[in-house]
N, C-alpha and C positions, 0 to 999 in steps of 0.2 A: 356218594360222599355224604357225608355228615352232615347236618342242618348247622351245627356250630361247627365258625372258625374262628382260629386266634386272631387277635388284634393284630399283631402283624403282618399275620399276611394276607388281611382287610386291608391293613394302609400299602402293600406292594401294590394289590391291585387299583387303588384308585390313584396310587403313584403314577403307575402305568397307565390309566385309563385318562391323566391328564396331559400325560406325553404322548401319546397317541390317538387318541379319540374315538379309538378302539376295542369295544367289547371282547369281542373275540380275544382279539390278541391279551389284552389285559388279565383276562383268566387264564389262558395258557402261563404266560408270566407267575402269575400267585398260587400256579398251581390249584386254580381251582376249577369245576365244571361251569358248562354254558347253560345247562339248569339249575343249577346253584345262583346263578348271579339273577335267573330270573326269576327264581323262586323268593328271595328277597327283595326285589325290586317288586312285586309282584303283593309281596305281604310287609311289609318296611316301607313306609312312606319317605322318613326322614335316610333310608339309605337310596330309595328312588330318586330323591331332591340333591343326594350328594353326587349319583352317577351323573344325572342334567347338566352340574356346574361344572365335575370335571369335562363332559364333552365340549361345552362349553367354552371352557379354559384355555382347549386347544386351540380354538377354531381360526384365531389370530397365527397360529403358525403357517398353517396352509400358504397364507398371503405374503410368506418370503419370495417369492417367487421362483420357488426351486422343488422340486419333486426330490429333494434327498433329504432322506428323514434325518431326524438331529442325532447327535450321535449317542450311542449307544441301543442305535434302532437299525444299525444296517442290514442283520440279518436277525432270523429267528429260528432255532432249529434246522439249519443250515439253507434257509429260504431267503433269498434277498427280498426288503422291504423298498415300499417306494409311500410317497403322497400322493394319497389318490382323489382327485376332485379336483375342480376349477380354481387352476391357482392365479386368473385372469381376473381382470376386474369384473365381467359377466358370469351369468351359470350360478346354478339354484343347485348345486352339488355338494354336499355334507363335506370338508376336507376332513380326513382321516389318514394313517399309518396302516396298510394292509400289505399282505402278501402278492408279488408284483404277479402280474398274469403272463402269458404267452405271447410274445410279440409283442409286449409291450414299455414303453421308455423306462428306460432306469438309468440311474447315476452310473456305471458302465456304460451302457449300450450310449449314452452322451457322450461320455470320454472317448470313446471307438468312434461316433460322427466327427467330431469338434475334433482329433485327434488329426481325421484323416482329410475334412477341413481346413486348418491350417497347414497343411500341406499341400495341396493342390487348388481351395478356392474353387474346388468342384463341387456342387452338393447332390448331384448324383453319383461322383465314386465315392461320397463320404456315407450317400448312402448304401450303396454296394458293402459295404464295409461292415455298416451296423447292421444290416438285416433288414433293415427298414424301407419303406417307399418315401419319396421325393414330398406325396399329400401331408403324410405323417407327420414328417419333418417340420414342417410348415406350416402346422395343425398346432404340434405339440409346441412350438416356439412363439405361436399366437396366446397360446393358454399360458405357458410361464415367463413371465418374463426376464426370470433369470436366466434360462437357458438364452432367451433373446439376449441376452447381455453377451454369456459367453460364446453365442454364434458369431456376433459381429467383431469382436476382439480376435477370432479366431482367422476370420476374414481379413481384419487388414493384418495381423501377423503375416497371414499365407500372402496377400498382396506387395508385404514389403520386404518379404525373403525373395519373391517370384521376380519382381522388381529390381533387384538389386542381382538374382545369380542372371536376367538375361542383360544386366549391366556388364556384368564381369565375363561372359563369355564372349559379348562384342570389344571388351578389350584383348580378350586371351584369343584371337580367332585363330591364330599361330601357334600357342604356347599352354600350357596345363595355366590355371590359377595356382597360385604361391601357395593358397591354405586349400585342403578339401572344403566340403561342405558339412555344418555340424552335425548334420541327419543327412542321410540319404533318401532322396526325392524321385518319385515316378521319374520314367522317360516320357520328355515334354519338349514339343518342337518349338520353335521360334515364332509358327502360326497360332500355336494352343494358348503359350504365354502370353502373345497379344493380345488373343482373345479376351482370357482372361482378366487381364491389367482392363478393356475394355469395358468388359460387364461389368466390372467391380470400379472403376473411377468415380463414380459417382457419390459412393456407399463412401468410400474411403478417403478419395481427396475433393471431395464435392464439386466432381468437374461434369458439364453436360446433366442429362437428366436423365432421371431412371432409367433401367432398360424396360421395354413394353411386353406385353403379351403377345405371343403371337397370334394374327386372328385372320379367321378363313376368307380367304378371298371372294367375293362375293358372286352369285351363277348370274348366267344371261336374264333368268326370270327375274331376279331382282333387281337389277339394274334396270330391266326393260322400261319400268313408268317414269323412269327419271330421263331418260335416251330420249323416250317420243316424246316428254315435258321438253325439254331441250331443241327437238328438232321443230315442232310447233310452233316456239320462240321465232326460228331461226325463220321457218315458211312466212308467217306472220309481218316477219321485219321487208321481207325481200316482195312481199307481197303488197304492201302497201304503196301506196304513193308518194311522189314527192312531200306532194304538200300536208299527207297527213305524219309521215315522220317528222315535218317539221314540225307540226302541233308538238310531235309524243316529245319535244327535245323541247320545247317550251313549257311544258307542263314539268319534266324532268328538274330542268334550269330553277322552275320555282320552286319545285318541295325542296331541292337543294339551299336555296335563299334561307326557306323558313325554318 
């Protein structure tokens, strides 16, 4: 390409490159090459100093807390766009406008979790759904907080439709309900709904406290020093005499005083 380009579509590309944060993509945009834009940043000072401030300019966007680029960035030559970088308060990651990769969150693949989310209040069939792992999930809603938003909105929706249809089927245990239901909902038993309303009470009507981790029961070895600390106690107590357990209950007696 040419070493000169017109004015305008100079200012496409730094248009672009201040909506996006995005070299790449900004020359695809203005139609111009990725050695082109080096080759002036390279010999142009003052066009070097104008690329800084638009990337710059961006960098307050990232911090919406949403990975869905603004609009007129949702695709690119038929490539869906996402925001790529730490959109959490933590993380030393440039945010930018890039071409979404392979397995990875995009404004879709949310819509299909959260979708399937407010239906069931499962976040393993929500992630069955999007493609995704359970880690991911969990990952990617610690980094933005917006999707943190629209998880939890999705959850008490799904809690208070879940809520309400095993309301009306313990009225209807004889009889169809008067209206169907607006969506059509998994098959969910009366043990699954409770569960569910159970895990999520907290989250949604701040009843009882969070649910916990589940965590491994612990083997005979590691229990062992705490067993023979405990039976030592025990030999200890039964071993002594009368009148030295009376000492150990007078000295008890006092630190209790003090």
């Amino acid at each position: 390409m040419s070493h000169k380009t017109s004015p305008a579509r100079r200012a496409v590309f730094f248009t672009a490159l201040e909506e996006t944060g995005n070299q790449t993509l900004s020359a695809e945009r203005a139609k111009v090459s990725r050695s082109w834009v080096q080759l002036h940043r390279s010999t142009d000072p003052a066009f070097d100093a104008d690329c800084r401030d638009a990337i710059a300019s961006f960098g307050t966007l990232g911090m919406s807390g949403s990975n869905k680029p603004p609009s007129g960035w949702g695709r690119l030559d038929g490539e869906e766009l996402v925001v790529r970088g730490s959109g959490g308060s933590g993380g030393g990651r440039r945010v930018q406008i890039a071409r979404a990769r392979l397995h990875q969150w995009t404004p879709r693949v949310e819509d299909r979790f959260l979708a399937t989310l407010a239906a069931t209040c499962n976040v393993k069939a929500a992630c069955a759904e999007a493609g995704m792992t359970a880690a991911a999930a969990y990952g990617h809603r610690e980094r933005w907080p917006g999707f943190a938003r629209r998880w939890a909105e999705a959850v008490r929706e799904g809690y208070a439709e879940i809520e309400a249809a095993l309301m009306a089927n313990g009225e209807n245990l004889f009889s169809s309900p008067e209206l169907p239901p607006e969506a059509p909902r998994p098959p969910m038993s009366v043990e699954q709904a409770i569960h569910i309303l159970h895990m999520h009470k907290h989250e949604v009507r701040e009843i009882g406290g969070r649910p916990g981790r589940w965590r491994r029961p612990r083997t005979l070895d590691e229990v062992r020093p705490s067993i023979l600390r405990t039976l030592a106690a025990v030999a200890y107590e039964f071993g002594q005499s009368a009148a030295g357990q009376a000492g150990d209950r007078r000295v008890y007696a006092a630190r209790r005083r003090a």
